[in-house]
Phi, psi and omega in degrees: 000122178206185192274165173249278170265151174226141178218145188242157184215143182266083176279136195233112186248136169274129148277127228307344196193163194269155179227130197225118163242184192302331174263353192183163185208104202231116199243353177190160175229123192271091188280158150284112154270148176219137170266114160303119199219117170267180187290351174278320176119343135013124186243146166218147170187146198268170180213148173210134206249066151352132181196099195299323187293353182261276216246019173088348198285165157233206271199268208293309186287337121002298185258007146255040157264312182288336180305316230254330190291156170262111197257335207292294186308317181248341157267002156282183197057209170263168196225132196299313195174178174321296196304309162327286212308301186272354164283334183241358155264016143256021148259014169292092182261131168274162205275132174262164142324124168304304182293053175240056238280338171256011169071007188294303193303008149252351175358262176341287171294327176305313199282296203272344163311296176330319173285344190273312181314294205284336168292303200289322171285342200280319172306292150337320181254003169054050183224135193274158169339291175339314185299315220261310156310321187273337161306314195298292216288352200283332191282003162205039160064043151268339182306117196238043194306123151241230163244342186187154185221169175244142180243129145271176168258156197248148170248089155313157177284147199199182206274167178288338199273295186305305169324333176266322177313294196337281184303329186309297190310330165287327183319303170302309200290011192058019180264125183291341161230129185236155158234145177231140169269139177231173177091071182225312209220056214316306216312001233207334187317306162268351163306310193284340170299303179288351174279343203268312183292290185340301172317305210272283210130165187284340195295332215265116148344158175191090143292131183228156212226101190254356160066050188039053206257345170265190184238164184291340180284327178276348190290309173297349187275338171283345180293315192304309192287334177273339183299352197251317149334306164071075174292191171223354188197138155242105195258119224037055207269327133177225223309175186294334202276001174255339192319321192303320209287321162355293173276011159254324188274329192310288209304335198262015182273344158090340193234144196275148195254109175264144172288137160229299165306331174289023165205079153237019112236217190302308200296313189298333168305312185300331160272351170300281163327315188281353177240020169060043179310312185210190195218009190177101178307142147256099159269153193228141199283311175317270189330341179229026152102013184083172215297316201301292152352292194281351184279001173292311195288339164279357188269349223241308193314294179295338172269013158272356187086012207245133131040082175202136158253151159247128171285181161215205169209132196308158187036055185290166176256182192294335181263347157278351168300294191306322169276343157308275150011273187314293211303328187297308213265001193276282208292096168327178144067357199272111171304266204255172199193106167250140161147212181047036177303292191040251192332318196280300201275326188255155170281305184234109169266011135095354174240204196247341191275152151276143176233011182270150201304172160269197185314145148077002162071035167277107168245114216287136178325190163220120187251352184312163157318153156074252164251016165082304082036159180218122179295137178270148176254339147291355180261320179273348147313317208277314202256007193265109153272317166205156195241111198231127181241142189221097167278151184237164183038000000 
């Protein structure tokens, strides 16, 4: 068993309604997709989300990382088993930026290759994802395999009447946790967090995102405007070049602070930790680089005594649900669990099964080979903007 082709494809996916936050405002996505092809004829396949305001990537530097890396040295030849596998794909380095002091700039592409490999052997071996995850995290005592997990729901910023329609319908709909995003309309934050609770019930998690809309002189006072709210997390409150202030402001703010653009990898967890930064990773599988990665970063979470959730990014398609899905039903410890938007948010979700939660934001393992899933092959067709092939051995 060894890789024969790797082919990249520039997907450009729409999404059914514009998404808007503090940072950015998104009506499409411009994805990596990467295909696996073994040497049997066997397919796998990644998905990974550039995103310059997160980890520096784009679209187009993405796709001179697949021209220029070298997959031969660690990913050529045949490959022993699973373990094998996941042994040469963290000795995998992708060709980097010279300037990259948080180590971030392959992430994206870093995801999705990993995932077309591990989608493809994982097939091949008639074994679902989960297994390669759950092999990873037992060695250092994450492992939790369960049957089904809860995704919350999200609110974007948004006018107040939707923001409230929003929470009733999760409400009705039995889901125990939303994140709302804020900072878009600071002066209005907190009226919309308590119309948002009012909606939602006393009952509901209720966490905000402020997508790095605030400055270190304004934060206790939007936490003071948000307190009446009784939030459980704040997250990214702000920019990454401000984040150090933190660890003067945290203790006295009463509310726990999770990272997100400040943690997509190891150098930044370790300095979130060694400076007392935050109380909660958001790891995201694109943003921090694939499955192996981001399960480095709960492990980094949990001996700190920290946190961790797995995120997601708006318009992930159906093959980063599905790899969220495993890692989710894998990973012992997780506060919180976002993504499997599919049905509601993307136009084109590139498999054919639906995977999006159900009632109560409850989604059921994926017990299939691989990511579990079936790629439409006509759909990556409708969105393949250009096409790049690299063969091995």
């Amino acid at each position: 068993m060894r890789i024969s082709t790797l082919t990249a494809i520039h997907a450009r996916i729409p999404l059914k309604r514009q998404v808007r936050h503090a940072s950015h405002t998104r009506s499409e996505n411009d994805a990596l997709l990467v295909r696996c092809e073994l040497d049997d004829g066997g397919l796998g396949w990644g998905e990974g989300l550039p995103r310059p305001y997160v980890t520096g990537e784009t679209i187009d530097s993405a796709w001179r990382q697949f021209a220029e890396s070298d997959f031969e040295a660690s990913l050529g030849g045949r490959f022993a088993d699973l373990p094998d596998v996941i042994a040469r794909l963290e000795n995998w380095h992708p060709t980097a930026a010279a300037d990259d002091p948080r180590d971030r700039l392959c992430n994206a592409f870093r995801c999705a290759v990993e995932l077309a490999v591990l989608d493809a052997v994982c097939r091949r071996l008639q074994r679902p994802l989960s297994d390669a995850v759950e092999l990873i995290a037992a060695e250092s005592g994450l492992a939790g395999p369960r049957d089904r997990v809860q995704y919350s729901a999200a609110i974007s910023s948004t006018a107040l009447p939707k923001a409230m329609l929003a929470a009733r319908m999760y409400r009705h709909y039995g889901f125990e946790f939303c994140k709302l995003k804020v900072g878009a309309e600071a002066r209005r934050d907190g009226l919309l967090a308590r119309c948002v609770r009012l909606a939602a019930g006393s009952r509901m998690d209720l966490r905000v995102d402020a997508n790095e809309a605030w400055t270190p002189q304004s934060l206790p006072r939007h936490v003071d405007r948000l307190r009446p709210a009784r939030i459980s997390a704040i997250e990214q409150p702000l920019p990454h070049e401000h984040v150090g202030a933190l660890a003067r402001l945290r203790p006295g703010l009463g509310v726990p602070i999770a990272l997100d653009e400040s943690l997509c990898s190891e150098v930044d967890a370790r300095r979130a930790i060694e400076q007392g930064l935050c109380d909660l990773f958001n790891i995201r599988l694109s943003k921090c680089g694939g499955l192996i990665r981001s399960l480095r970063l709960a492990r980094l979470a949990r001996d700190a005594g920290l946190a961790f959730q797995l995120g997601c990014q708006v318009g992930e398609t159906g093959l980063l649900s599905a790899a969220g899905r495993h890692w989710a039903c894998s990973v012992a410890g997780l506060a919180y669990l976002e993504g499997s938007f599919d049905r509601i948010l993307v136009a084109e979700r590139l498999i054919v099964e639906d995977i999006t939660f159900r009632r109560g934001g409850w989604g059921a393992r994926l017990t299939g080979p691989g990511l579990g899933v079936t790629v439409d092959g006509a759909a990556i067709e409708r969105v393949g903007v250009r096409r790049a092939e690299r063969r091995l051995g």
